[in-house]
py3Dmol code that shows the C-alpha trace and the ligand (Angstrom):
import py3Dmol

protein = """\
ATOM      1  CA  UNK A   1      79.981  -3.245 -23.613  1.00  0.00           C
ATOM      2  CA  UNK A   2      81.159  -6.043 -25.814  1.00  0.00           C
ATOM      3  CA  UNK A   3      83.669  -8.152 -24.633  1.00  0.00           C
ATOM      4  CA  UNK A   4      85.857 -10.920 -27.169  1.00  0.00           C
ATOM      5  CA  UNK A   5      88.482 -12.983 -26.736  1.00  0.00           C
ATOM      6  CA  UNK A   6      91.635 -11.898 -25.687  1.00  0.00           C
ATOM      7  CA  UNK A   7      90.213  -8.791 -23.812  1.00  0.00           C
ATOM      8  CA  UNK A   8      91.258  -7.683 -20.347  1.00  0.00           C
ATOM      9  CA  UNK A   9      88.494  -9.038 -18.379  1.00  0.00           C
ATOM     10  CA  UNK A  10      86.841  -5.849 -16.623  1.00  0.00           C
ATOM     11  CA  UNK A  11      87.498  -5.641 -12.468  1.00  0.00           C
ATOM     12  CA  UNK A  12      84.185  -5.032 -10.595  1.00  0.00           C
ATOM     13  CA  UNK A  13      83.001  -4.140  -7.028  1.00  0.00           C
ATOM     14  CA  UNK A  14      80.290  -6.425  -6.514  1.00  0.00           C
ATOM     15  CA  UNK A  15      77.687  -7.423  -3.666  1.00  0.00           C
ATOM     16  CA  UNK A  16      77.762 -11.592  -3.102  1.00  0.00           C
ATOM     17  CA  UNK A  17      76.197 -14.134  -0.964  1.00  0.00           C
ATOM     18  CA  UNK A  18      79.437 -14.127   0.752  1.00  0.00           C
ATOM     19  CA  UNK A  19      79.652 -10.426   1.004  1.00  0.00           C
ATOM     20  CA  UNK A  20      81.365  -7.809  -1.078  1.00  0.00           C
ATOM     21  CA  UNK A  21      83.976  -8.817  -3.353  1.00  0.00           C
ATOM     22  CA  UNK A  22      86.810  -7.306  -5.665  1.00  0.00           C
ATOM     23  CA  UNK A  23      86.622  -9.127  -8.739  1.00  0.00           C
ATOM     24  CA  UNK A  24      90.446  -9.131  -9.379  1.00  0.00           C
ATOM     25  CA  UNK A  25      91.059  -9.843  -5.717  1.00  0.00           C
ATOM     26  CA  UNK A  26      88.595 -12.744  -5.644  1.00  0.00           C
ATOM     27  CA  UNK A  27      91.069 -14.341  -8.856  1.00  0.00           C
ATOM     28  CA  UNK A  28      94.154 -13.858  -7.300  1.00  0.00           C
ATOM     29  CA  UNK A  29      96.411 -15.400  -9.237  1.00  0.00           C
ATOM     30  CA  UNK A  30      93.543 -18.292 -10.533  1.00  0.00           C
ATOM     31  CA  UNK A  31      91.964 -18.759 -13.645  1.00  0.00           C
ATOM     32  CA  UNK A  32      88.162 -17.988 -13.422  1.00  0.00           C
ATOM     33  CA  UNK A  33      84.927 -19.120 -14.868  1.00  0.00           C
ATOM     34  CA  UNK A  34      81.827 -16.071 -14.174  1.00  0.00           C
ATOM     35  CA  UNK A  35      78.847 -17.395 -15.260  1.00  0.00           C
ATOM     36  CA  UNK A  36      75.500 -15.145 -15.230  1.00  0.00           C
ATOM     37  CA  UNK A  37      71.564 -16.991 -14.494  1.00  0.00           C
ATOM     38  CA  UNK A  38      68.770 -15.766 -15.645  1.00  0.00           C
ATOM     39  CA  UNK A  39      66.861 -15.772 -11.992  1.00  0.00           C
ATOM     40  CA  UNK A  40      67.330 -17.308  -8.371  1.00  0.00           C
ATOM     41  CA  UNK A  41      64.393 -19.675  -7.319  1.00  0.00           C
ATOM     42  CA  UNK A  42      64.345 -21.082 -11.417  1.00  0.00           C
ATOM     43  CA  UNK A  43      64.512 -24.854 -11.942  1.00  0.00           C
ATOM     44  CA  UNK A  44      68.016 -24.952 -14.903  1.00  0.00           C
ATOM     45  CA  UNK A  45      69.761 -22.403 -12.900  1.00  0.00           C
ATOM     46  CA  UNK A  46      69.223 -24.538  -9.677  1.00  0.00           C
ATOM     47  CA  UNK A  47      70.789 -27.407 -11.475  1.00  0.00           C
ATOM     48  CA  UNK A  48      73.186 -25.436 -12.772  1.00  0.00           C
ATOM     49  CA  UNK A  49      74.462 -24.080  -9.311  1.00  0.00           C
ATOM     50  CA  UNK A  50      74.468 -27.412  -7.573  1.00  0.00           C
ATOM     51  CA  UNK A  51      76.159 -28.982 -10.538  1.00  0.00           C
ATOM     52  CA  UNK A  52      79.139 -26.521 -10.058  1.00  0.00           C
ATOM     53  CA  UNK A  53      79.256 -26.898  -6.703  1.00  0.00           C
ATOM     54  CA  UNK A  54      79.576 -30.586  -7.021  1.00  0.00           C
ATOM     55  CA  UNK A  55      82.310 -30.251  -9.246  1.00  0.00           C
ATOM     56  CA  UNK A  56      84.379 -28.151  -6.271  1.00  0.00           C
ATOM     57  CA  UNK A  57      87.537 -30.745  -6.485  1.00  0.00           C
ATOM     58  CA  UNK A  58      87.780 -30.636 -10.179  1.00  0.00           C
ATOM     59  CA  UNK A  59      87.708 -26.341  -9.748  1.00  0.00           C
ATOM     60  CA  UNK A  60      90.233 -26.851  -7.345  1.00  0.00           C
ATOM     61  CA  UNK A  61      92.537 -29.047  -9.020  1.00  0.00           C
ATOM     62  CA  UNK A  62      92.848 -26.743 -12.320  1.00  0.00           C
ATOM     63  CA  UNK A  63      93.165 -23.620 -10.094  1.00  0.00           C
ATOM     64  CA  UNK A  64      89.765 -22.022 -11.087  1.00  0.00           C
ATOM     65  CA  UNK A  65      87.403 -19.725  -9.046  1.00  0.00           C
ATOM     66  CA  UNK A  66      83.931 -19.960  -9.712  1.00  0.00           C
ATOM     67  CA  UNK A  67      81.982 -16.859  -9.646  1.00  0.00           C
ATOM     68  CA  UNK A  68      77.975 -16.706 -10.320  1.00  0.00           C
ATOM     69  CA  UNK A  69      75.832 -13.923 -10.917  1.00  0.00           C
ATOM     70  CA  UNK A  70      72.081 -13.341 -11.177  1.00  0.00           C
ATOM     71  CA  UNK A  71      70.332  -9.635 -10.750  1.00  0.00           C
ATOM     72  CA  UNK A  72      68.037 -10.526  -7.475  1.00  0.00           C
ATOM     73  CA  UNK A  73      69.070  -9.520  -4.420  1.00  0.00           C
ATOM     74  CA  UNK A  74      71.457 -10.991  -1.287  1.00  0.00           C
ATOM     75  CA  UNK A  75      68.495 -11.741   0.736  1.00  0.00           C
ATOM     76  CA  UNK A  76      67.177 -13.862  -1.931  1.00  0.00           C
ATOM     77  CA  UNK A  77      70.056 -15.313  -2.956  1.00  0.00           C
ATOM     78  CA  UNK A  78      70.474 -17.220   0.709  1.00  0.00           C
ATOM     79  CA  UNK A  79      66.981 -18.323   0.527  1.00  0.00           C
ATOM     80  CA  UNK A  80      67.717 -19.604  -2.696  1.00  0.00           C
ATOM     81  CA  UNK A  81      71.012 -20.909  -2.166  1.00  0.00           C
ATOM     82  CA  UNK A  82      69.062 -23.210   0.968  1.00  0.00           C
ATOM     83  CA  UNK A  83      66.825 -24.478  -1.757  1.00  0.00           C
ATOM     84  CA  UNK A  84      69.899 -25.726  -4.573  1.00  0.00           C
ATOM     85  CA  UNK A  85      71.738 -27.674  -1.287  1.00  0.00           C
ATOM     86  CA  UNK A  86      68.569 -29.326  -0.251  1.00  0.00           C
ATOM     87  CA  UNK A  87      67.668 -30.289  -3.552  1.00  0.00           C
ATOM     88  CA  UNK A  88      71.125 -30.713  -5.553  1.00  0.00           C
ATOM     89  CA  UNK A  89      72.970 -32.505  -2.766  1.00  0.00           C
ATOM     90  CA  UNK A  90      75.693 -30.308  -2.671  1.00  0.00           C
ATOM     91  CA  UNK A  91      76.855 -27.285  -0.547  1.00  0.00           C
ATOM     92  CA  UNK A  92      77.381 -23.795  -2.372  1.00  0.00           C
ATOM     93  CA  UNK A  93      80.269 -22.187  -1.227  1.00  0.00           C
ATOM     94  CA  UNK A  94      81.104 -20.089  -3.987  1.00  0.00           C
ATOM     95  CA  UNK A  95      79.648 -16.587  -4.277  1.00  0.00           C
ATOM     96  CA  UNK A  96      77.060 -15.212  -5.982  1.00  0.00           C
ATOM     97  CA  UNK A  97      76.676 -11.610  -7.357  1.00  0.00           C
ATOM     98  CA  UNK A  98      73.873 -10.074  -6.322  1.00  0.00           C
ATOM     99  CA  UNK A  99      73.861  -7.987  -9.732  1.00  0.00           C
ATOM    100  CA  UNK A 100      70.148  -5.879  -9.182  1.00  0.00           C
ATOM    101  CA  UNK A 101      71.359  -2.580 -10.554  1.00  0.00           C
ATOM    102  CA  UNK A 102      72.735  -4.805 -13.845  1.00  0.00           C
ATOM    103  CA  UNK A 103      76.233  -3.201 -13.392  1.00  0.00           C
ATOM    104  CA  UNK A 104      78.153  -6.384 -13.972  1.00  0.00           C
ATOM    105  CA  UNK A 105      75.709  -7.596 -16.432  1.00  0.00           C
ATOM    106  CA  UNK A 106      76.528  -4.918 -18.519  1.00  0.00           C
ATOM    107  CA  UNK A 107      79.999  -4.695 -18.260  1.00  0.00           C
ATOM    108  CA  UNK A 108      79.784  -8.409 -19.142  1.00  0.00           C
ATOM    109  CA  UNK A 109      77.616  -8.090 -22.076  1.00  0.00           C
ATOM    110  CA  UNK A 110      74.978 -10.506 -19.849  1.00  0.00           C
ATOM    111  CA  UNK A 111      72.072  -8.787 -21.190  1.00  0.00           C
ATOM    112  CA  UNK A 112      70.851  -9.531 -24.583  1.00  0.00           C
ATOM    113  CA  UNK A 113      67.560  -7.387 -24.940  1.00  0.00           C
ATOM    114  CA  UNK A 114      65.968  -9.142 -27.561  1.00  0.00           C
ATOM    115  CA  UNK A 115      66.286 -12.147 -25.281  1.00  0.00           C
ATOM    116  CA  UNK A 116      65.013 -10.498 -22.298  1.00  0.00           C
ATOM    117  CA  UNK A 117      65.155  -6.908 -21.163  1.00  0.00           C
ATOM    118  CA  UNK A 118      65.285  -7.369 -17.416  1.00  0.00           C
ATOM    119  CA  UNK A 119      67.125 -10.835 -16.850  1.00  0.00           C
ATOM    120  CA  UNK A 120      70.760 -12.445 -18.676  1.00  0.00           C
ATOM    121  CA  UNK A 121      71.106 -14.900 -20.836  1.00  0.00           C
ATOM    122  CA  UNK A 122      73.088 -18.294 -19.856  1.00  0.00           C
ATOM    123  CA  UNK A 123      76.736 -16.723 -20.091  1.00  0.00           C
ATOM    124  CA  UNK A 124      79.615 -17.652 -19.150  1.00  0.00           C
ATOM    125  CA  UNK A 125      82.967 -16.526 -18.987  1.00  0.00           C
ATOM    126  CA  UNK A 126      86.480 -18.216 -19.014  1.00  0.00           C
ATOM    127  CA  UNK A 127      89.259 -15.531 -17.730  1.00  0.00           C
ATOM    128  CA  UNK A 128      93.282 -16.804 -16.913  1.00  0.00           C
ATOM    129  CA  UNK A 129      95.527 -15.803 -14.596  1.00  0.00           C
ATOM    130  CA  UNK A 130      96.605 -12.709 -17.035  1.00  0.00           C
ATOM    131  CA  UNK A 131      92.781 -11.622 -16.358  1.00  0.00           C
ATOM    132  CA  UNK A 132      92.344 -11.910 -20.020  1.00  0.00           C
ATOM    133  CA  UNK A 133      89.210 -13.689 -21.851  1.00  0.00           C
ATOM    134  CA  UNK A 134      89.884 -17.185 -22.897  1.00  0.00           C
ATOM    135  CA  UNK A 135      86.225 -18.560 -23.382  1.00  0.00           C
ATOM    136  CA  UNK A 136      82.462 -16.740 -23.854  1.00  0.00           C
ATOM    137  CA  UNK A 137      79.729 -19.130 -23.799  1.00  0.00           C
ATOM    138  CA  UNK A 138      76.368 -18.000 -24.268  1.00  0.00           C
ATOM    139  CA  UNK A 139      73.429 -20.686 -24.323  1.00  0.00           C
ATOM    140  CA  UNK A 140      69.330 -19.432 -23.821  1.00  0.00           C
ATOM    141  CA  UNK A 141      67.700 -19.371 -20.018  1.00  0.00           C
ATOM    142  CA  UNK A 142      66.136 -22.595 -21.218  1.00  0.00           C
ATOM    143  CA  UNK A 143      68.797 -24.834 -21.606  1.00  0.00           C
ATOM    144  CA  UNK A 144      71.158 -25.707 -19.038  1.00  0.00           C
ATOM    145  CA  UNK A 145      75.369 -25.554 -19.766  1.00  0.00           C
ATOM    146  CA  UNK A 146      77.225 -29.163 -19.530  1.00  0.00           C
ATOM    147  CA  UNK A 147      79.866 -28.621 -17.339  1.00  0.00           C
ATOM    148  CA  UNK A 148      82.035 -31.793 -18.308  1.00  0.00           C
ATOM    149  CA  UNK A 149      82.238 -29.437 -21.534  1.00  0.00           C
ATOM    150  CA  UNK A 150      83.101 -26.656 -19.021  1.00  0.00           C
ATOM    151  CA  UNK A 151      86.096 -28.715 -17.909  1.00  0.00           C
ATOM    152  CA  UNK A 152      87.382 -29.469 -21.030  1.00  0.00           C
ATOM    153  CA  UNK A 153      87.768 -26.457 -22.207  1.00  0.00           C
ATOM    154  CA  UNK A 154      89.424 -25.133 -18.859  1.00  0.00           C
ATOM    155  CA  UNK A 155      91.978 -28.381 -19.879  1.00  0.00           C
ATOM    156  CA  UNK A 156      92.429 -27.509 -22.933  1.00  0.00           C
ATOM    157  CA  UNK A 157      93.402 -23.932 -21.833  1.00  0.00           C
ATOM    158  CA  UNK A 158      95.807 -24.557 -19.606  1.00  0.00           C
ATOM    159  CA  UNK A 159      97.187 -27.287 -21.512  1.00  0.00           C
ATOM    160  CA  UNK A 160      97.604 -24.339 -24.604  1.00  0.00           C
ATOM    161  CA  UNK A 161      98.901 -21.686 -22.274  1.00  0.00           C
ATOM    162  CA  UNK A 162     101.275 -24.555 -20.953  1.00  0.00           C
ATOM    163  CA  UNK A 163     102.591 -26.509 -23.873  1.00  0.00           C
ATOM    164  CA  UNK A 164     101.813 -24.852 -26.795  1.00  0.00           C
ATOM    165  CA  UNK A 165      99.656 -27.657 -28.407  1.00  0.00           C
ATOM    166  CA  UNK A 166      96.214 -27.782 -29.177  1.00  0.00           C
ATOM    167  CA  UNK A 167      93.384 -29.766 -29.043  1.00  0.00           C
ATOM    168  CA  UNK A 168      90.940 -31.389 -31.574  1.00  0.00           C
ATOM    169  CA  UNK A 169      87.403 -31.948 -32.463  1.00  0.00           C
ATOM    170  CA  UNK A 170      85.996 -33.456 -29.641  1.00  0.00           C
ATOM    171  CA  UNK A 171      89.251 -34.042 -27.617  1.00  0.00           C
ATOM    172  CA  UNK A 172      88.835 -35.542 -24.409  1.00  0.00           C
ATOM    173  CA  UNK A 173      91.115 -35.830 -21.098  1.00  0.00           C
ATOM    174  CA  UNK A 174      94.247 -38.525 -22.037  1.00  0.00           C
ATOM    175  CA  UNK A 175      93.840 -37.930 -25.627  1.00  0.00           C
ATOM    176  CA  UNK A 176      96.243 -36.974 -28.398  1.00  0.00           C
ATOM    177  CA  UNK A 177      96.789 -33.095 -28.940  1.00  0.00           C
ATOM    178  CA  UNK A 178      97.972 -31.284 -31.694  1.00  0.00           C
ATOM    179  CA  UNK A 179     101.447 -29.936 -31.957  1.00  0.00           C
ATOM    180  CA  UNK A 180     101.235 -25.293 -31.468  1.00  0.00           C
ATOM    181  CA  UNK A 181     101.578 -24.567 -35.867  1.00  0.00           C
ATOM    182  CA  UNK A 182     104.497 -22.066 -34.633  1.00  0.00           C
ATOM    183  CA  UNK A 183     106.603 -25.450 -33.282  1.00  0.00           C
ATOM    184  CA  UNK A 184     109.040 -26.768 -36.003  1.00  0.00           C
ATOM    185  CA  UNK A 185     108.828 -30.201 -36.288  1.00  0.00           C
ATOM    186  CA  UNK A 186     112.452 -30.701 -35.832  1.00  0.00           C
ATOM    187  CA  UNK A 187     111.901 -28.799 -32.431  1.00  0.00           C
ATOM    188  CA  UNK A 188     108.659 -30.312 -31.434  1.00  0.00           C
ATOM    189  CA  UNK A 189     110.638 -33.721 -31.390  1.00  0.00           C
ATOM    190  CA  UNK A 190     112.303 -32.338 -28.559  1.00  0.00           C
ATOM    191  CA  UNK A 191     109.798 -30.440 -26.953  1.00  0.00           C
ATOM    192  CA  UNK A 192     107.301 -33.599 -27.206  1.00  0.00           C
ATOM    193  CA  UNK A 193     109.695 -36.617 -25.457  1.00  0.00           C
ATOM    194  CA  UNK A 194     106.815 -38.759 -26.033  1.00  0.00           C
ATOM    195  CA  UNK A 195     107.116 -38.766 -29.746  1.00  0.00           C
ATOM    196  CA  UNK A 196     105.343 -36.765 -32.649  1.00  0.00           C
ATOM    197  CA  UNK A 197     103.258 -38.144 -35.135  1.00  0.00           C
ATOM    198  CA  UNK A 198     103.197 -36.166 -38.619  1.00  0.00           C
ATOM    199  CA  UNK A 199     100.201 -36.468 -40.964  1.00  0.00           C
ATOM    200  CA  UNK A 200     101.107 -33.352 -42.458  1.00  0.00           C
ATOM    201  CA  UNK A 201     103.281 -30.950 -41.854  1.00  0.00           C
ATOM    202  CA  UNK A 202     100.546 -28.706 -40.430  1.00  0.00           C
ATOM    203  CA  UNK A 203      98.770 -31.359 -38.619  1.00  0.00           C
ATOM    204  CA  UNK A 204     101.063 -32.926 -35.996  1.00  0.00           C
ATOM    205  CA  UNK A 205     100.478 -35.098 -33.053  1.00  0.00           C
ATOM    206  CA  UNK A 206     101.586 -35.649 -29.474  1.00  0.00           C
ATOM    207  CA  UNK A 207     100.843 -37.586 -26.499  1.00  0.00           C
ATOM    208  CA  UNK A 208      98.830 -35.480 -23.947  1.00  0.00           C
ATOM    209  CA  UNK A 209     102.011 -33.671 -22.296  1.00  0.00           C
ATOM    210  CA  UNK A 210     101.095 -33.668 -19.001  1.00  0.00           C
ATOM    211  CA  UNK A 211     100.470 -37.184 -18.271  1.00  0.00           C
ATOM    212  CA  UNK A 212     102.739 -39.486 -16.931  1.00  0.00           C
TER     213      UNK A 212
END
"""
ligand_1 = """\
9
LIG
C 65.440 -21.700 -15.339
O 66.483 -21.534 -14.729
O 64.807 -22.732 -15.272
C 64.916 -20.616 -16.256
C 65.158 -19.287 -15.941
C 64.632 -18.298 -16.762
C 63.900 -18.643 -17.887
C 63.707 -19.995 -18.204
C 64.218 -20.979 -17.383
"""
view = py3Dmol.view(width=600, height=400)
view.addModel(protein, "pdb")
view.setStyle({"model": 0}, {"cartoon": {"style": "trace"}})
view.addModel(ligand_1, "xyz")
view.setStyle({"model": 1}, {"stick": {}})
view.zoomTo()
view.show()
């Protein structure tokens, strides 16, 4: 199945490293990043894993679950999961999907076949607390995501689905943001205490929002 942006992200029954989950149940009320690797006991995807898992506080503090996937098996998985702390300094305390009947690779569109037949791509998924799609990411089993750009794009979410603005080319954390195109000017200078700079009348700008 295809998904895009602005779908209802699907629920799923799934087998972890921490046992079984409920996708939806997992979320709660959290946004959610689900990000697929090509195989456990591979040297990006063991980067990759200890990389999120270093970045627990920052999760935390914008309210996202992190959910990984790969298509081996539980038992693997732990071995493998030994292996990322020992070498990535970190502890991984987020689950994995132990996906080896593909059933949320599917669903997720983690399989591209021309790619590989048997193992996903480098996906990942960006889902708010409405369960819907915000973000699909898709890079090749060769190169590794960055994960600051990970976190910018969560904050530049929440600070949409929060304030109505938007952000720029290569906006970055304490930066200007663009005033929402459906915000009258007259109204953004009240919405926007911090003042609103107009270049045009389509391309308006505030102070980050939420900073002091
Ligand atoms: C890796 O994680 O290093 C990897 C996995 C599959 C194919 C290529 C690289």
């Amino acid at each position: 199945m295809s998904l895009r942006l602005g779908d209802v992200a699907p629920n799923f029954k799934a087998s972890t490293s921490l046992g079984e989950i409920d996708f939806y149940e997992y979320l709660g009320n959290s946004w959610g990043v689900l990000f697929s690797h090509p195989a456990d006991y591979t040297p990006v995807c063991t980067t990759e894993l200890g990389k999120t898992a270093t970045l627990k506080e920052e999760f935390a503090k914008r309210n996202v679950k992190v959910l990984a996937l790969s298509v081996d098996a539980v038992q693997q998985h732990l071995g493998w999961i030994g292996d990322i702390n020992e070498t990535q300094n970190c502890t991984v305390d987020f689950p994995i999907i132990a996906d080896e009947n593909r059933k949320v690779s599917e669903l997720y569109d983690f399989i591209h076949p021309n790619a590989s037949a048997t193992t996903t791509v480098r996906s990942l998924v960006i889902i708010g607390p409405d369960k819907t799609i915000k973000l699909i990411i898709t890079y090749p089993a060769s190169t590794g995501r960055n994960f600051v750009e990970v976190l910018r794009v969560i904050d530049s979410l929440q600070l949409t689905a929060n304030y109505s603005v938007s952000t720029p080319a290569d906006w970055k954390h304490g930066e200007e943001v663009i005033v929402g195109t459906t915000i009258k000017t007259e109204d953004a200078l009240t919405k926007f205490p911090k003042g609103v700079k107009v270049v045009k009348p389509y391309l308006r700008y505030t102070p980050q929002p939420n900073l002091n």
